[in-house]
C-alpha positions as CSV (number, residue, x, y, z in Angstrom):
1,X,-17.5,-20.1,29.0
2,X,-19.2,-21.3,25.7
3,X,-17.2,-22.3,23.5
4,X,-17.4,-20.3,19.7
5,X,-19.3,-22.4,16.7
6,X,-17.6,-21.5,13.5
7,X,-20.2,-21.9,10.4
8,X,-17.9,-21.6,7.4
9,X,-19.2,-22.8,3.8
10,X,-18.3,-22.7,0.0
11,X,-20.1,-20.4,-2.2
12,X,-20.2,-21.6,-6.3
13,X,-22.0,-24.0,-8.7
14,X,-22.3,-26.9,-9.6
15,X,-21.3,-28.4,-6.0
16,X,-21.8,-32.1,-6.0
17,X,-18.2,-32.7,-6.6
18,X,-17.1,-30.9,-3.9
19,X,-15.0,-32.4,-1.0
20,X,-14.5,-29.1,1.4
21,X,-17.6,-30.5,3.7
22,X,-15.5,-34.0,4.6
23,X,-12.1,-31.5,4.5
24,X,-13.0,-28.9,6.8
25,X,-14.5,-31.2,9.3
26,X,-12.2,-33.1,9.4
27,X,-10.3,-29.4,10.4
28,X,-12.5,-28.7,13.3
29,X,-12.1,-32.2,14.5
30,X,-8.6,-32.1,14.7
31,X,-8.8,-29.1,17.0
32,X,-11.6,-29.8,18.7
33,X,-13.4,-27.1,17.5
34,X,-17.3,-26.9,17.2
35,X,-18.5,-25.7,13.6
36,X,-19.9,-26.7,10.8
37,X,-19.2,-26.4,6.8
38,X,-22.0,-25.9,4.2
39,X,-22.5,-25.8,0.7
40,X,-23.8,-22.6,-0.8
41,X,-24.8,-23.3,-4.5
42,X,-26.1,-20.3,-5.7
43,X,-26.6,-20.1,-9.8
44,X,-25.0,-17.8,-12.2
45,X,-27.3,-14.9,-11.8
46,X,-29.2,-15.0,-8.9
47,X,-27.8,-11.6,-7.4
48,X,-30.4,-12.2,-4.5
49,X,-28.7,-15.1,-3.7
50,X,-25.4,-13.4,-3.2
51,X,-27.1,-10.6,-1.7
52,X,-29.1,-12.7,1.4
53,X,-25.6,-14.5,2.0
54,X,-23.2,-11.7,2.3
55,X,-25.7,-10.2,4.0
56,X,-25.3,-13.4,6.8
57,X,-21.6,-13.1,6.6
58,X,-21.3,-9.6,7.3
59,X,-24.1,-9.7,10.2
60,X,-21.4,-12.1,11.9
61,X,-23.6,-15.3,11.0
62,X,-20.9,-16.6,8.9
63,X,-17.8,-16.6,9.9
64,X,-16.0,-17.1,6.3
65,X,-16.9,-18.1,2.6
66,X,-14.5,-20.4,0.1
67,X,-15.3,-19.3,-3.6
68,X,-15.0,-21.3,-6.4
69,X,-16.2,-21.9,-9.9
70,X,-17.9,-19.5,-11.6
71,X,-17.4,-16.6,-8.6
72,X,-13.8,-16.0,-7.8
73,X,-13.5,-13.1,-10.4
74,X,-17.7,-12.2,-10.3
75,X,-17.5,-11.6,-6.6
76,X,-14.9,-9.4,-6.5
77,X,-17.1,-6.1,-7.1
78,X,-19.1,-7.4,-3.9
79,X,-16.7,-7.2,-1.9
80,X,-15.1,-4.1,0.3
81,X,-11.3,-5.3,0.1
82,X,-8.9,-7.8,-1.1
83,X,-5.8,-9.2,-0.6
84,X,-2.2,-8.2,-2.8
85,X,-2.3,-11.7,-3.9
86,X,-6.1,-11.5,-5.0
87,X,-5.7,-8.0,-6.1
88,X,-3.0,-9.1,-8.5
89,X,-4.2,-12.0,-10.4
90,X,-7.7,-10.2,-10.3
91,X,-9.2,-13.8,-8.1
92,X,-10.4,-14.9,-4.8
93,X,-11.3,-17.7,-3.2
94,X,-11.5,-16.7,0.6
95,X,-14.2,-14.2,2.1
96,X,-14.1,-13.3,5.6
97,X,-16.0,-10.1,7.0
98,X,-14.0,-7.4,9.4
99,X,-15.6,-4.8,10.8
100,X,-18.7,-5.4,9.0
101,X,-16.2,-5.0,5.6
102,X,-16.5,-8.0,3.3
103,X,-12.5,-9.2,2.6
104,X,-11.4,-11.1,-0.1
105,X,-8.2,-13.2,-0.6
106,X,-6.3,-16.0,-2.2
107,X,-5.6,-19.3,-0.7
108,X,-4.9,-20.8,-4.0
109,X,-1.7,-19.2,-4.7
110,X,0.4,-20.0,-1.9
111,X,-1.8,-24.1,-1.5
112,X,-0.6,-24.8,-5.2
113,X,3.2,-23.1,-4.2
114,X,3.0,-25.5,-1.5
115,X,2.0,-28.2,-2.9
116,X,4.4,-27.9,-6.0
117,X,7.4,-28.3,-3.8
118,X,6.3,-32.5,-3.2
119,X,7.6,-32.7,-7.0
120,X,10.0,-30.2,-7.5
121,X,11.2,-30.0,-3.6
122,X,14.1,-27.4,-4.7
123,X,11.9,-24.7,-5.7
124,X,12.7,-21.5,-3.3
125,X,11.0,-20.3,-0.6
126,X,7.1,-19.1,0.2
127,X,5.6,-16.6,-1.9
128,X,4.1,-14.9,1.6
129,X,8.0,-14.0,2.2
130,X,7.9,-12.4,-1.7
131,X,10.7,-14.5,-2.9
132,X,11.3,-15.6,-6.4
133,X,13.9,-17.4,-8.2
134,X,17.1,-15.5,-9.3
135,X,17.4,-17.9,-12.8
136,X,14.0,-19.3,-14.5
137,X,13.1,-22.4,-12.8
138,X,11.9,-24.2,-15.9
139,X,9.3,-24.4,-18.8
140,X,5.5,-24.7,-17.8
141,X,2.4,-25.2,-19.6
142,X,-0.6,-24.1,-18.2
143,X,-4.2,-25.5,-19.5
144,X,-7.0,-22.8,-19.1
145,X,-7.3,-18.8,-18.5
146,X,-10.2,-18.5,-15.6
147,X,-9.3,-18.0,-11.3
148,X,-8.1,-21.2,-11.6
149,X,-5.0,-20.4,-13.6
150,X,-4.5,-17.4,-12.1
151,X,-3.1,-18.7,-9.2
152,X,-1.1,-21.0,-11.0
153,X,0.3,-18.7,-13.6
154,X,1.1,-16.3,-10.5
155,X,2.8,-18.8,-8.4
156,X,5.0,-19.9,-11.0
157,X,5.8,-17.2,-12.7
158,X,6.7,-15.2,-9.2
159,X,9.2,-17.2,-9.0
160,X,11.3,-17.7,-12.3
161,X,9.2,-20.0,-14.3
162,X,8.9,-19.9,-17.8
163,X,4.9,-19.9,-18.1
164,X,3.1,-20.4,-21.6
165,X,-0.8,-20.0,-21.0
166,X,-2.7,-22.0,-23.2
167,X,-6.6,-21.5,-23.8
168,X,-9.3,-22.4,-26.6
169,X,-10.2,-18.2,-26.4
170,X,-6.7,-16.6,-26.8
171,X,-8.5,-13.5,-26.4
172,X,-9.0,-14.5,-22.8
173,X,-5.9,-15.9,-22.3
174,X,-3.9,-12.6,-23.6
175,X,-6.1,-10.6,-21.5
176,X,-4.9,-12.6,-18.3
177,X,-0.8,-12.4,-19.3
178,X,-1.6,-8.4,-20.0
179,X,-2.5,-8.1,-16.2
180,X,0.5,-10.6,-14.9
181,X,2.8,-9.1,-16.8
182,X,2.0,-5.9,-14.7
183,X,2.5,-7.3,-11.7
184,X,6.6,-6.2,-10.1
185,X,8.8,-8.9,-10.1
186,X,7.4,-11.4,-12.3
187,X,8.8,-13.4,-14.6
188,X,6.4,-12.6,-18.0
189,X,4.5,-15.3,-19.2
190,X,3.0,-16.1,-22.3
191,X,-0.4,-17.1,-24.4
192,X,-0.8,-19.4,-26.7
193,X,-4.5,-21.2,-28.6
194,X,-4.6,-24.5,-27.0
195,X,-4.5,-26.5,-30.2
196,X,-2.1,-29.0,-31.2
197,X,-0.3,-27.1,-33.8
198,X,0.7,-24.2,-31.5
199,X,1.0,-26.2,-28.3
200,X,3.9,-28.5,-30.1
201,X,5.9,-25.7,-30.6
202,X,5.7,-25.0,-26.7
203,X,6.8,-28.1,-25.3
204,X,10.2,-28.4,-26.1
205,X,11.9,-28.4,-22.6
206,X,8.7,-28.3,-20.8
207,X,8.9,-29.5,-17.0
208,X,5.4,-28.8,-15.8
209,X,1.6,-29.5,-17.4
210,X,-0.7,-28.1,-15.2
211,X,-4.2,-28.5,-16.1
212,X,-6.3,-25.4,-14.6
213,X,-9.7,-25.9,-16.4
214,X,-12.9,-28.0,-15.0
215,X,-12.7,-30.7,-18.0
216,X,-12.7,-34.1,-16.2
217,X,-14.3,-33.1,-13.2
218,X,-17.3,-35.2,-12.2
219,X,-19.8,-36.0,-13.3
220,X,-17.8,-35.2,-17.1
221,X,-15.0,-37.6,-15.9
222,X,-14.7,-38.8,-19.6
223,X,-13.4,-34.9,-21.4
224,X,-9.4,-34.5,-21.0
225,X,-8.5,-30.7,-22.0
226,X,-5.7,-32.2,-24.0
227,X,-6.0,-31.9,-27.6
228,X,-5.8,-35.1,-29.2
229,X,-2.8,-36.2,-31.7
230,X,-0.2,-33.9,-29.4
231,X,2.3,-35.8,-28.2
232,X,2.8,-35.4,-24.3
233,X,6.9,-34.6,-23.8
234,X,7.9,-37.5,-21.6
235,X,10.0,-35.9,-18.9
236,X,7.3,-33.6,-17.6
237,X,5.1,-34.1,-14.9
238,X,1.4,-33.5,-15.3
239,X,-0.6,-31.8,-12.3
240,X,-3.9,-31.7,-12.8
241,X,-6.0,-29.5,-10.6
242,X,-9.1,-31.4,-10.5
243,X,-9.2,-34.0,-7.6
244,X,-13.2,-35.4,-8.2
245,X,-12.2,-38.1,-9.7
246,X,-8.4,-37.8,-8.7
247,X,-7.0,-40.1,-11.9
248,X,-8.5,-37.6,-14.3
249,X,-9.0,-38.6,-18.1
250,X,-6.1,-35.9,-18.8
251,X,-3.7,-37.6,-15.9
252,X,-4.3,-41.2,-17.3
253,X,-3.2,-40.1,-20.9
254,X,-0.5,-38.6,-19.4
255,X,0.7,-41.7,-17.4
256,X,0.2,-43.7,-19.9
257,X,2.7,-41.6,-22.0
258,X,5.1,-42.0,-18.9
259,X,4.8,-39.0,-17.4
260,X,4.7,-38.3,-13.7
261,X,1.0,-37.2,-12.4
262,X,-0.5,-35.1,-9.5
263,X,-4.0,-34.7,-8.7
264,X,-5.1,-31.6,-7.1
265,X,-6.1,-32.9,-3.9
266,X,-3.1,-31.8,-2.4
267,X,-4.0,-28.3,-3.7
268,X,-6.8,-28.6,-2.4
269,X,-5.8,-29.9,1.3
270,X,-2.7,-26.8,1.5
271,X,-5.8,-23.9,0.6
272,X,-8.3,-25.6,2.4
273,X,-6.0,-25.5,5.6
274,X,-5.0,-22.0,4.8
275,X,-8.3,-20.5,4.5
276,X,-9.4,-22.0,7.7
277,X,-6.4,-20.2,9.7
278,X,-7.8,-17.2,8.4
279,X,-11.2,-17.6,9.7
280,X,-10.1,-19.5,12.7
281,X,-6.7,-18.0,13.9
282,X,-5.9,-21.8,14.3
283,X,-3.6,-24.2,11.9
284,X,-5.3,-27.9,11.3
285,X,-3.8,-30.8,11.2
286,X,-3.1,-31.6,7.5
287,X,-2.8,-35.1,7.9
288,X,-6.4,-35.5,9.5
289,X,-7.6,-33.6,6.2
290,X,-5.9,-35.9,4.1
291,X,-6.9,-38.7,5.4
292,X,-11.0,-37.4,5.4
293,X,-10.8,-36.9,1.5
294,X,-8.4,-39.7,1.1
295,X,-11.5,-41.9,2.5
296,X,-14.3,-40.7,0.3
């Protein structure tokens, strides 16, 4: 009997920085699996583009799609269902077709949860089992109001974290807590203009820094989204969810300023495997992703 050949790939632009070709590879090599992963960079506006391939994956030609910037929100009327989790913070980043039905969901969510536990192990248990905190975990400070932060504004606040979203368009980021705060069972978070005057007045007791825009993403490795003269508070621990380069502008700056730092890469690694159970039915072996991207 022939064995299947998965052809999964990543829809969004730019893609040079990407590292999901080397990660899900390394995926289907840990199980043996034949398959391949491609890069699907279609522009901001080229609806044919979208068209021709959701067209492919719901003819069965592709078995799954990872979406990233500037599509997890702008693919969401394409599509024919999505997950709780996506429906909720209005973001996707995981297409798979079912019955000829285009499906949308949200790795992200539950890969930055997972992740998050490596540096602050006593946080409760998976969001999947709908568990959150019974006393506020903490203060956090989230950078950025676009799919990205979504999931991290989600994830934290679902379970008990004191979240304070910070953008340069407060329009935007009020928009985004307005739709959290709808959501049952989470803990309400907050928006603030990300600009030093405002922002000093949020870290007082602040655990968590969590970067969720693309500044310092290659090829811009020399932007940081911090604004300059703020003070980083010293006890916190900076994530920053950009992995290409993975000592970001932003996490230097903080390290400097002694602060503990995490890339995303381990973001990154936890969706990546996630979404790849969905299309697959099988688990990879993390460590075999690791070390792929860990060798680029």
């Amino acid at each position: 009997m022939q064995r299947k050949f998965y052809r999964i790939g990543l829809l969004g632009y730019p893609l040079t920085h990407s590292c999901s070709p080397q990660l899900h590879a390394a995926a289907l090599r840990s199980l043996n699996l034949p398959g391949e992963y491609r890069l699907y960079p279609i522009a901001p506006g080229d609806q044919a583009g979208l068209v021709q391939l959701f067209t492919r994956l719901r003819a069965g030609e592709l078995d799954g799609l990872n979406v990233t910037i500037p599509y997890k929100q702008a693919v969401i009327p394409w599509l024919d269902e999505i997950s709780p989790i996506a429906q909720n913070i209005g973001a996707v980043n995981t297409i798979y077709a079912r019955d000829g039905r285009l499906v949308g969901g949200n790795t992200d969510v539950p890969g930055f949860w997972a992740d998050l536990g490596k540096y602050f192990p006593t946080h409760p248990g998976s969001l999947g089992a709908g568990n959150r905190a019974a006393e506020a975990q903490g203060k956090a400070l989230v950078l950025g109001a676009g799919g990205a932060a979504r999931a991290v504004v989600y994830a934290l606040a679902m379970h008990g974290w004191h979240v304070t979203l910070a953008a340069r368009r407060l329009d935007q980021a009020k928009k985004l807590v307005s739709t959290l705060t709808q959501v049952p069972g989470i803990f309400p978070p907050a928006s603030a203009l990300l600009e030093p005057g405002v922002l000093a007045s949020c870290l007082d007791g602040t655990r968590l820094i969590v970067n969720a825009t693309p500044l310092g993403m290659a090829p811009d490795v020399d932007r940081s989204p911090w604004p300059a003269g703020l003070p980083f508070l010293r006890m916190a621990c900076c994530y920053d969810l950009v992995y290409n380069p993975r000592a970001t502008l932003l996490l230097r700056q903080a390290g400097t300023a002694g602060l503990s730092t995490a890339s995303g890469l381990g973001m990154l690694v936890e969706q990546a495997a996630l979404s790849f159970e969905i299309w697959t039915g099988y688990s990879p072996i993390r460590e075999a992703m690791w070390a792929a991207v860990e060798a680029i």
